[in-house]
C-alpha positions as CSV (number, residue, x, y, z in Angstrom):
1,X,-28.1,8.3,-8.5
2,X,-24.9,8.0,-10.3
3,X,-23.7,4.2,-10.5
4,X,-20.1,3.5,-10.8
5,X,-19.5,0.1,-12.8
6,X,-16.8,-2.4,-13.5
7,X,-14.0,-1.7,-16.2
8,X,-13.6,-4.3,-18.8
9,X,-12.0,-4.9,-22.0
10,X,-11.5,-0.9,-22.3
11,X,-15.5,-0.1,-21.5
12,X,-17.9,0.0,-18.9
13,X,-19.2,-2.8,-17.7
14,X,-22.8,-3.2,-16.0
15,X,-22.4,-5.5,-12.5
16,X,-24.4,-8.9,-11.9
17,X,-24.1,-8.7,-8.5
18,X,-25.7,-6.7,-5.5
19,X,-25.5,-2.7,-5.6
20,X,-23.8,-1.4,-2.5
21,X,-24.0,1.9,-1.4
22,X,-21.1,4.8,-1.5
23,X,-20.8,7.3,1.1
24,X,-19.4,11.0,1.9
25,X,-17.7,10.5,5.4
26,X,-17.9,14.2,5.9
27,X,-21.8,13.9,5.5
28,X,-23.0,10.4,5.8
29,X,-25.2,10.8,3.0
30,X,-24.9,8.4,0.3
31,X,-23.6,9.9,-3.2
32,X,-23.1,6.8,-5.5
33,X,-24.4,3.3,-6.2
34,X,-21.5,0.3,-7.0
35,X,-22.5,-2.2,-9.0
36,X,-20.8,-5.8,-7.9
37,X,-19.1,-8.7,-9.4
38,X,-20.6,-12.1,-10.2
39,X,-18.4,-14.7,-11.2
40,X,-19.7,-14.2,-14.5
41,X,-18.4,-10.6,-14.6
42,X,-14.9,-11.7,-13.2
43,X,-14.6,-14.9,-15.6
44,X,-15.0,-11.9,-18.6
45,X,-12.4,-10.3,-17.1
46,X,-9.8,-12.4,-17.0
47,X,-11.1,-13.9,-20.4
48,X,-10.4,-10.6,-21.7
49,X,-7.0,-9.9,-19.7
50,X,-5.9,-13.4,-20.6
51,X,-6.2,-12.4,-24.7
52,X,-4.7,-9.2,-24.5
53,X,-1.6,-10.1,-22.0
54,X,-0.3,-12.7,-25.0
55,X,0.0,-9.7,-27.0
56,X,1.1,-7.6,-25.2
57,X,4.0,-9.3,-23.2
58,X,4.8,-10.1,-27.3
59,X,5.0,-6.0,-27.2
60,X,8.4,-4.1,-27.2
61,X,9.8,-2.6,-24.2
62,X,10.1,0.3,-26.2
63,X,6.7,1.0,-27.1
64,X,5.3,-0.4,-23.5
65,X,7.4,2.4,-21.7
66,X,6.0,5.3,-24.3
67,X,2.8,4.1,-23.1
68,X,3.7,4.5,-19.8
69,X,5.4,8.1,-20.4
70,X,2.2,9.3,-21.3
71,X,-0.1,7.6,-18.9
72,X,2.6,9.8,-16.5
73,X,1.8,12.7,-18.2
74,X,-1.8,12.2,-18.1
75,X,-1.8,11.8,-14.8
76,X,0.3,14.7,-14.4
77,X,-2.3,17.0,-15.5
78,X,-5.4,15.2,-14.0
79,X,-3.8,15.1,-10.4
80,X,-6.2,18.2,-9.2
81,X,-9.7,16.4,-10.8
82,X,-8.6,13.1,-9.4
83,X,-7.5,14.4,-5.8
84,X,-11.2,15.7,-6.0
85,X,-12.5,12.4,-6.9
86,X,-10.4,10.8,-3.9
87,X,-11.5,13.2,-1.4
88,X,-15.4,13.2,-2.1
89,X,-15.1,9.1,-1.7
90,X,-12.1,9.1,1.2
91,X,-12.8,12.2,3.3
92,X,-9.7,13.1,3.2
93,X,-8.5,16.5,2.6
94,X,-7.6,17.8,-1.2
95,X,-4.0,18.1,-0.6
96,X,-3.9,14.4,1.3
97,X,-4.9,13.7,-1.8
98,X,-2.5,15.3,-4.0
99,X,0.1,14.1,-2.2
100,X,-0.8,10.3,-2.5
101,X,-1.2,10.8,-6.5
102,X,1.9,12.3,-6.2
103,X,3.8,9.5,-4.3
104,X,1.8,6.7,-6.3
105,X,3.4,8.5,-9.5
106,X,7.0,7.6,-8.5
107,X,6.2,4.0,-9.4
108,X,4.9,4.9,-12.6
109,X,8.0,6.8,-12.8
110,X,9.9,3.8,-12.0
111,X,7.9,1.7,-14.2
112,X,9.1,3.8,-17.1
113,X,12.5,2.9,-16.4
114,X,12.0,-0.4,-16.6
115,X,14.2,-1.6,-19.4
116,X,16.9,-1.2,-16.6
117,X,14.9,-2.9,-13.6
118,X,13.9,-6.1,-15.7
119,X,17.6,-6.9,-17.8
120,X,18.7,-10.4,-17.0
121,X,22.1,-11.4,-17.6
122,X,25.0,-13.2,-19.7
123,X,28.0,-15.4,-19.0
124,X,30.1,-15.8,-22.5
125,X,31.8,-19.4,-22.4
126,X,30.4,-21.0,-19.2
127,X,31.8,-24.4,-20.8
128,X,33.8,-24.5,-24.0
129,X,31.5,-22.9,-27.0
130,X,28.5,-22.8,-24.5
131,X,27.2,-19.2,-23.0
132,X,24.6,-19.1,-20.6
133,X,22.2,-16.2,-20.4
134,X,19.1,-15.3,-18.5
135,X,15.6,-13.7,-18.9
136,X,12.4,-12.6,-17.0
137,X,9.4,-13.2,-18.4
138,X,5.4,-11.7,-17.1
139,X,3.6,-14.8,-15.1
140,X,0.4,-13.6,-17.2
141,X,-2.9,-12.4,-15.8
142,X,-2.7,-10.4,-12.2
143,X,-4.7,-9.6,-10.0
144,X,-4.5,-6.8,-7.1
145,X,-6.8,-6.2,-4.3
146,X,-6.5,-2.7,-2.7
147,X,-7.8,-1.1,0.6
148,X,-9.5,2.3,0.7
149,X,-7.3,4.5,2.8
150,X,-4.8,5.0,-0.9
151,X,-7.5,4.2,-3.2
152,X,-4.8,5.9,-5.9
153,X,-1.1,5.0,-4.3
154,X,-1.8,1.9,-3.4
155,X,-3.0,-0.1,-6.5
156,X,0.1,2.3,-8.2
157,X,2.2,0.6,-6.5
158,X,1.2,-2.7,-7.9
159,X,-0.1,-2.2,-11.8
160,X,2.6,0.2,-13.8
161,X,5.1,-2.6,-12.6
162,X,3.2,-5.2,-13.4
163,X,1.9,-3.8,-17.1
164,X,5.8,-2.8,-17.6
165,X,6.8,-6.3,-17.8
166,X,4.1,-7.7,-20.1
167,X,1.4,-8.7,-17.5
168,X,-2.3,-8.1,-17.7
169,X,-3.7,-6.5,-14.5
170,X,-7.3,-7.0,-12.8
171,X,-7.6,-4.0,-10.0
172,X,-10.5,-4.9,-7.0
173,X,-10.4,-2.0,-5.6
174,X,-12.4,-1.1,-1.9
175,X,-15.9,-0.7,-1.9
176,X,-15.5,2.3,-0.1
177,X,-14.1,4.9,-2.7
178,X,-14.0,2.9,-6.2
179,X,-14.3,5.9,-8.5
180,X,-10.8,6.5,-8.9
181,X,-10.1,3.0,-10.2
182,X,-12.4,4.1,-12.7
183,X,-10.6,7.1,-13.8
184,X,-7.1,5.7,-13.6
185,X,-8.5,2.9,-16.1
186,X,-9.7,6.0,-18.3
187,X,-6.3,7.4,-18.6
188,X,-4.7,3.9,-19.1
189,X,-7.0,3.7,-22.2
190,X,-6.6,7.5,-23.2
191,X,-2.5,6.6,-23.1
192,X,-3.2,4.2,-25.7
193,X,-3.4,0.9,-23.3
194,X,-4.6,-2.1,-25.7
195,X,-7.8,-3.1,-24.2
196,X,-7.8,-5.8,-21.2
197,X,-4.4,-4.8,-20.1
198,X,-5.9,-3.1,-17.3
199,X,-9.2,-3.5,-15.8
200,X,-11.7,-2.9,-12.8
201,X,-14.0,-5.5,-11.1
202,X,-16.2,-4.1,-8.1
203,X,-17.0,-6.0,-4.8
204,X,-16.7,-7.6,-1.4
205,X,-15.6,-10.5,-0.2
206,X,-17.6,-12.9,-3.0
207,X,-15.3,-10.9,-5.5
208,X,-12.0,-11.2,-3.6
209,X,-12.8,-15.5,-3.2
210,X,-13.9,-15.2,-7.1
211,X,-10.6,-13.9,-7.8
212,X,-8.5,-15.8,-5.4
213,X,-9.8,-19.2,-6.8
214,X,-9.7,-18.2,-10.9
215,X,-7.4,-20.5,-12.3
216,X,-6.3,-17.7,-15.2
217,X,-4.6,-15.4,-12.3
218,X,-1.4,-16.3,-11.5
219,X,-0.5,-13.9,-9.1
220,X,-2.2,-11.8,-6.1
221,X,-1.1,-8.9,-4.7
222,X,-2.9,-7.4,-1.8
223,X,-2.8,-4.8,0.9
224,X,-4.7,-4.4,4.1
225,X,-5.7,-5.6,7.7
226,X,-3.6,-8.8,8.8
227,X,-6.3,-11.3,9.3
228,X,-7.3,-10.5,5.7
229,X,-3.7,-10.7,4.4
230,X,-3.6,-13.9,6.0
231,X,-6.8,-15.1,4.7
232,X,-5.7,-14.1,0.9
233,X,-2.2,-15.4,1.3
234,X,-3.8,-19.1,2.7
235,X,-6.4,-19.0,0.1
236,X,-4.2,-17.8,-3.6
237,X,-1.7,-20.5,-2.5
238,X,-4.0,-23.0,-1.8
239,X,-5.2,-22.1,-5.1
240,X,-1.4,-22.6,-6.9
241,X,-1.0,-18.7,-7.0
242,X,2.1,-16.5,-6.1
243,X,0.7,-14.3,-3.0
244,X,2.3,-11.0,-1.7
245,X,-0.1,-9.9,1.0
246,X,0.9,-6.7,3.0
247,X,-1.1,-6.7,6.3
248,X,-1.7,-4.4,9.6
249,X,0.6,-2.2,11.3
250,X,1.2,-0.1,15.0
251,X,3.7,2.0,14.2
252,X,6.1,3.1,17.1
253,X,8.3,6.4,17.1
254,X,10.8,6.5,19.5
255,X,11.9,9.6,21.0
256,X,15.1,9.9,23.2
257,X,16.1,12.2,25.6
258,X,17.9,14.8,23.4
259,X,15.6,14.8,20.5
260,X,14.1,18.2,19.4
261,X,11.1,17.4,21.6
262,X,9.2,20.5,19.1
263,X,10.7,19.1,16.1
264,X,9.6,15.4,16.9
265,X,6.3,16.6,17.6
266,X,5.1,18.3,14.6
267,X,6.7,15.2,12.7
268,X,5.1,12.4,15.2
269,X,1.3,14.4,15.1
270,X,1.7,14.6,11.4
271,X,1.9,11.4,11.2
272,X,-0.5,10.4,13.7
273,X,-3.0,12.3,12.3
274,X,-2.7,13.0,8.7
275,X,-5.6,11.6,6.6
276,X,-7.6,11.1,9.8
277,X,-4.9,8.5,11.0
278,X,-5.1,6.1,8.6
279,X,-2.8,5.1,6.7
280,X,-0.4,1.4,7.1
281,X,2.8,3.9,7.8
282,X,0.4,6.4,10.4
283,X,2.7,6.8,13.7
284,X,-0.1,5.5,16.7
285,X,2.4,5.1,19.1
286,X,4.8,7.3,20.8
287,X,7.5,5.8,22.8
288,X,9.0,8.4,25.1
289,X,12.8,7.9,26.7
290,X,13.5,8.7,30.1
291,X,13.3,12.3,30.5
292,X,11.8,13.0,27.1
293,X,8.4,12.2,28.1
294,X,6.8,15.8,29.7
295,X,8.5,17.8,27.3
296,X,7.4,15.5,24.3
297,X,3.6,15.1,25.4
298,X,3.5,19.0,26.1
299,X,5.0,19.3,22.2
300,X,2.1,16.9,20.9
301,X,-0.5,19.1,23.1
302,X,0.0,21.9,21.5
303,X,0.5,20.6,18.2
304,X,-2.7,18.3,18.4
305,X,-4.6,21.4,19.3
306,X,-3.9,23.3,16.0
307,X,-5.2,20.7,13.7
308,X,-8.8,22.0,12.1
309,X,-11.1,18.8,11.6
310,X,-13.8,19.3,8.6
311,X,-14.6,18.1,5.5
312,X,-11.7,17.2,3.2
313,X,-13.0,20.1,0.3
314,X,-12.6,22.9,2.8
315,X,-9.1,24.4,2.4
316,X,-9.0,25.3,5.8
317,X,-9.2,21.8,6.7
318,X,-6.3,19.8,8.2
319,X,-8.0,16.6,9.0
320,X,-10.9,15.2,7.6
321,X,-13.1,12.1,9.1
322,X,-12.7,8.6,9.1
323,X,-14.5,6.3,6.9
324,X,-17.3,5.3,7.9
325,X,-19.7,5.5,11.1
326,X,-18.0,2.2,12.1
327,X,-14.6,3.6,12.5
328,X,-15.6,6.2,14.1
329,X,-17.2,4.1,17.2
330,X,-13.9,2.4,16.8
331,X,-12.1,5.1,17.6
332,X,-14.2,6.5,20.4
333,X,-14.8,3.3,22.1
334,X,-10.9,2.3,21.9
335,X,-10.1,5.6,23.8
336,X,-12.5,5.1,26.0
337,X,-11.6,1.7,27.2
338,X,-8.1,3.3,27.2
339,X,-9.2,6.2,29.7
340,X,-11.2,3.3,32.2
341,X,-8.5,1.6,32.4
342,X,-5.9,4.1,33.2
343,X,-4.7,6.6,30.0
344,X,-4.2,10.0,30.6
345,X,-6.4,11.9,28.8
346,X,-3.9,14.9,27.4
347,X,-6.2,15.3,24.1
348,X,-10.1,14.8,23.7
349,X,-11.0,14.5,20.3
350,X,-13.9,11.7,20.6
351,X,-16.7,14.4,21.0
352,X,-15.7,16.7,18.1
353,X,-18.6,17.5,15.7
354,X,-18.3,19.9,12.3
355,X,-21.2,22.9,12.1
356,X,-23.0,22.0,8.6
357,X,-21.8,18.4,8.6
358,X,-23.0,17.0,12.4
359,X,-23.7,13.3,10.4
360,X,-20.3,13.2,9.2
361,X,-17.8,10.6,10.8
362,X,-15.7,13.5,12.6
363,X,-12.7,12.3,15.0
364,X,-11.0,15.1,16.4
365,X,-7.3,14.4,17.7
366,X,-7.0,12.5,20.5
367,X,-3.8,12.2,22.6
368,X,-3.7,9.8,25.7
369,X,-0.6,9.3,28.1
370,X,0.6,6.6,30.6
371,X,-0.7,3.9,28.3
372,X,0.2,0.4,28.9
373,X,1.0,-2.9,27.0
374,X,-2.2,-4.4,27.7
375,X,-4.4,-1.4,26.4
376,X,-6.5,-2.7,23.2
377,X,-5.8,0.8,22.4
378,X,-1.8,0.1,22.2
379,X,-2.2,-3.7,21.1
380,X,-4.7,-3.2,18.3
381,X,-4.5,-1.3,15.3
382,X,-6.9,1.5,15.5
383,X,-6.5,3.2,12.4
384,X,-7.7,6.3,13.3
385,X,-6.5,9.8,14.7
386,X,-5.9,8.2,18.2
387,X,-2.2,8.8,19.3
388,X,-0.7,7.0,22.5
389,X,2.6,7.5,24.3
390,X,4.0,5.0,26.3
391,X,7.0,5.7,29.1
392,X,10.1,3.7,29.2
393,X,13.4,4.1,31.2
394,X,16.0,3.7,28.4
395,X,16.6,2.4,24.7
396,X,16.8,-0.9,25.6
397,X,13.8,-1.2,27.2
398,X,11.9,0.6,24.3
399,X,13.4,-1.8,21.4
400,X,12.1,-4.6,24.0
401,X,8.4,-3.0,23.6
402,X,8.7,-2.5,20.0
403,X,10.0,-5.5,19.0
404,X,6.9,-7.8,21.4
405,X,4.6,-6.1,18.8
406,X,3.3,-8.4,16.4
407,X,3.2,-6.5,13.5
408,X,6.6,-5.0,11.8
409,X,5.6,-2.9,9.2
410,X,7.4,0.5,10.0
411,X,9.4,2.4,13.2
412,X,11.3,5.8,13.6
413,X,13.7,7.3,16.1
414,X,13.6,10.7,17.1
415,X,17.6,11.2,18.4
416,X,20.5,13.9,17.6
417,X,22.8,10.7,18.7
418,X,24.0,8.8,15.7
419,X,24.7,5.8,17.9
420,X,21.1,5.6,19.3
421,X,19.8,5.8,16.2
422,X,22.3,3.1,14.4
423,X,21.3,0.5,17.1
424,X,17.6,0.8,17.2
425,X,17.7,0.7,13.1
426,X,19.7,-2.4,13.4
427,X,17.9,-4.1,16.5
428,X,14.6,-3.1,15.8
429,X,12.1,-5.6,14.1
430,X,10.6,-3.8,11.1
431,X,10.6,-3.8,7.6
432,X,11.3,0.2,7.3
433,X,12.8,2.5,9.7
434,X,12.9,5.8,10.0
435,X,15.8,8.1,11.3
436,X,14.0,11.7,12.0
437,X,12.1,10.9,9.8
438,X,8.0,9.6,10.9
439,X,6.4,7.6,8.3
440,X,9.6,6.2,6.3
441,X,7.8,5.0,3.5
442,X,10.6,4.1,0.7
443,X,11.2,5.8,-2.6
444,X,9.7,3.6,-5.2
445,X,13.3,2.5,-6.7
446,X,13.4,0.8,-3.2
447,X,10.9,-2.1,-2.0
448,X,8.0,-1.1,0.6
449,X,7.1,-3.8,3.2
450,X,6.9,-4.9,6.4
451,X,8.1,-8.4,9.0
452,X,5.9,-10.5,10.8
453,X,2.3,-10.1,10.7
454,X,2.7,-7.1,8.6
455,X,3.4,-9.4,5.4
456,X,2.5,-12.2,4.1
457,X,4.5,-14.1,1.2
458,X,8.2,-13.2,-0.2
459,X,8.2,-10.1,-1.7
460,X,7.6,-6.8,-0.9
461,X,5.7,-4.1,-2.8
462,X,7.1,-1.9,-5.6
463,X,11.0,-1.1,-6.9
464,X,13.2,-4.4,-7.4
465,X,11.2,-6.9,-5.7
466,X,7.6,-6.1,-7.5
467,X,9.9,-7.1,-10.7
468,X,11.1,-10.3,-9.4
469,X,7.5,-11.2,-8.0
470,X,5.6,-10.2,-11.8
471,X,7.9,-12.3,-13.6
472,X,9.6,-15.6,-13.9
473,X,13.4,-15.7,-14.2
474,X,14.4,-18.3,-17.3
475,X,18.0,-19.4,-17.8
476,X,19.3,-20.3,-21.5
477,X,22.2,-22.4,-22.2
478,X,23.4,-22.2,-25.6
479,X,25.8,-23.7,-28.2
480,X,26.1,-23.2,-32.2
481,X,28.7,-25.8,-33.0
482,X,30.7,-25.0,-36.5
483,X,28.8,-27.1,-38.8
484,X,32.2,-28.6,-40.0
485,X,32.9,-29.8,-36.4
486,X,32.4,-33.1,-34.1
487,X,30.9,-32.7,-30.5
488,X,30.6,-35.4,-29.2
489,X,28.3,-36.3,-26.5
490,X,28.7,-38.5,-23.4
491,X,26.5,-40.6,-21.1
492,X,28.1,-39.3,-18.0
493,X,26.7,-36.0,-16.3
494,X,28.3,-33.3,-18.4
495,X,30.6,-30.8,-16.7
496,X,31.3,-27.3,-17.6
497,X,34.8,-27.8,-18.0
498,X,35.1,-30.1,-20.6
């Protein structure tokens, strides 16, 4: 049994801690044992982050971005192994997989630019002789705390930013699919990342409060349900840490009456269902206008009914299963209480099972109609390929159901009216919004996060904002007097124009 172990000070690392099991979702059977983190293992870690971040935030951005050039290139041609690695771990399907790697590379991409992103600035003569200028600087030693449904994209989005501007970074990744921590830490080290720059500790919930309390990390960032955002975001500022927590999600699309009811379809089930339905950005909710909603459920019939559910290393696959045998009775049991309380069952995907893989954790598509507000299935996030469609009269009425939701991470409008859609993008209460467009997850030269219960803490993830969260902004006044002159000094408050 192959045993997948922590990542520290550029080598493996045996764990202290309990061994936890690692599953195939598309079989059930268990493929890998994780070792888990003591304190003792996490106190090495940020021992040996701690050392290596003083040299290098001392490091020029010059040779820092190099670095990062070729850890892009190396990921560049290790995207196919790695998808592999994700998809035996996450379920998901090879080109799911892909895909994230390649959307998790844009912030490297970024990262390499960031001799742009982090430049401070300069005033010449603020006062008479005196210029002012300013500076960001790393915090130190990082930490970041990922879930499993990006177990690549995710924790990109937090570390080449981070190791760009002279941090150390400690990744946590989910117990669930650790191994491509493992194998991003490898190429960080085959780029010619000093050792303890970036590293890998392995756990639960013990690891996450080790972490959380350490008073070498300085910062958290973390992504994943909203009562555990909460929790992380309470507990790292309780402990004198800067906390960016990115919690849960429900997703609404909106689709009006003269939308391209096939168009928004095949964009809303793509969404819905891609990677089994879970993803933060997934589209659970369909909100249909008016008259849109029989044309629009008949679109998501049909398209729901192409979708081929098996194992995620089958290339004839188009969804694979969910994560674990939990999720699955999530699922099932949320639809269910849906359809006894009223849904429309358009879509039955909760008896689905694979030939060859019957203990897998197999979801097929399910579509329900007529759901309500007071449905767990609507209220809760699922996370899973379970796609409802609510009925409301007008626009009006659908930004009032979109905007009672207490998360905010994400919305879309499906319109050809350019006034529809420019009033739901500016009434709606969301973090990113979507125009035609169904999961409108931001280039990473822009920030990615959501309002209310979706986030937790000031800043959101990657682009301009992970800059200004990984380091501290310094101001420095300055004067160099002519030796041969007299300045002289006064009691009262000075003022700049003197």
């Amino acid at each position: 049994m192959r045993t997948i172990k922590h990542w520290i000070d550029g080598t493996e690392v045996d764990g202290a801690g309990p061994v936890t099991p690692v599953h195939d979702p598309a079989t059930g059977a268990v493929v890998a044992e994780l070792a888990t983190a003591d304190q003792g293992v996490v106190d090495a870690a940020v021992a040996a982050a701690r050392t290596a971040q003083r040299a290098w935030a001392a490091t020029s951005l010059a040779r820092r971005t190099e670095i990062l050039f070729r850890m892009r290139e190396l990921v560049v041609a290790n995207t196919d192994e790695l998808a592999r690695v994700i998809s035996a771990e996450h379920g998901k399907t090879v080109d799911d997989a892909i895909g994230e790697i390649g959307r998790g590379r844009e912030t490297l991409d970024f990262a390499c630019g960031i001799n742009q992103a982090n430049k401070g600035e300069f005033s010449a003569d603020a006062s008479t002789g005196v210029d002012v200028h300013s500076l960001r600087q790393p915090v130190g030693v990082v930490a970041g705390i990922t879930p499993f449904n990006f177990p690549v994209m995710v924790p990109m989005w937090m570390h080449p930013v981070a190791i760009a501007t002279g941090n150390a970074f400690i990744l946590k990744p989910s117990e669930r699919d650790p191994s491509a921590a493992n194998f991003v830490a490898r190429l960080y080290a085959e780029a010619g990342l000093p050792d303890g720059v970036f590293q890998v500790v392995h756990g639960g919930k013990d690891t996450v409060d080790a972490l959380l309390a350490h008073p070498g990390i300085a910062a958290v960032s973390f992504v994943g349900s909203t009562p555990i955002a909460r929790y992380v975001q309470q507990v790292g500022v309780a402990n004198g840490k800067r906390v960016q927590a990115l919690g849960g999600a429900n997703n609404h699309a909106v689709v009006m009456p003269d939308a391209d009811f096939e168009f928004a379809a095949a964009q809303i089930s793509a969404g819905a269902f891609g990677s089994a339905g879970q993803r933060c950005m997934a589209v659970p909710v369909a909100v249909a206008v008016g008259g849109a909603a029989e044309p629009l459920v008949a679109a998501l019939k049909a398209e729901a009914e192409k979708i081929t559910v098996g194992p995620g290393s089958d290339p004839a696959t188009d969804m694979g299963p969910v994560i674990t045998a939990q999720a699955r009775e999530r699922v099932i049991r949320s639809a269910t209480d849906a359809i006894e309380a009223g849904a429309g069952v358009v879509v039955d995907g909760r008896g689905v099972t694979v030939p060859g893989h019957e203990n897998g954790y197999f979801v097929g598509p399910t579509l329900l109609d007529n759901v309500t507000p007071e449905m767990s299935a609507y209220r809760e996030e699922i996370f899973g390929p379970l796609l409802t469609v609510l009925r409301v009269a007008d626009l009006d009425e659908a930004l009032d159901l979109v905007n009672a939701s207490p998360f905010g991470n994400g919305s879309a409008i499906f319109t050809n009216s350019g006034e529809a859609a420019r009033r739901y993008s500016h009434g709606v209460e969301a973090g990113m919004v979507g125009v035609n467009v169904p999961i409108p997850t931001p280039v990473a030269y822009y920030s990615f996060g959501g309002w209310k219960d979706s986030l937790f803490g000031d800043h959101h993830a990657h682009g301009p904002e992970a800059v200004r969260f990984y380091t501290r902004n310094k101001v420095i006044t300055t004067r160099w007097p002519h030796r041969d002159s007299q300045v002289e000094a006064s009691m009262s408050f000075p003022s700049t124009t003197d």
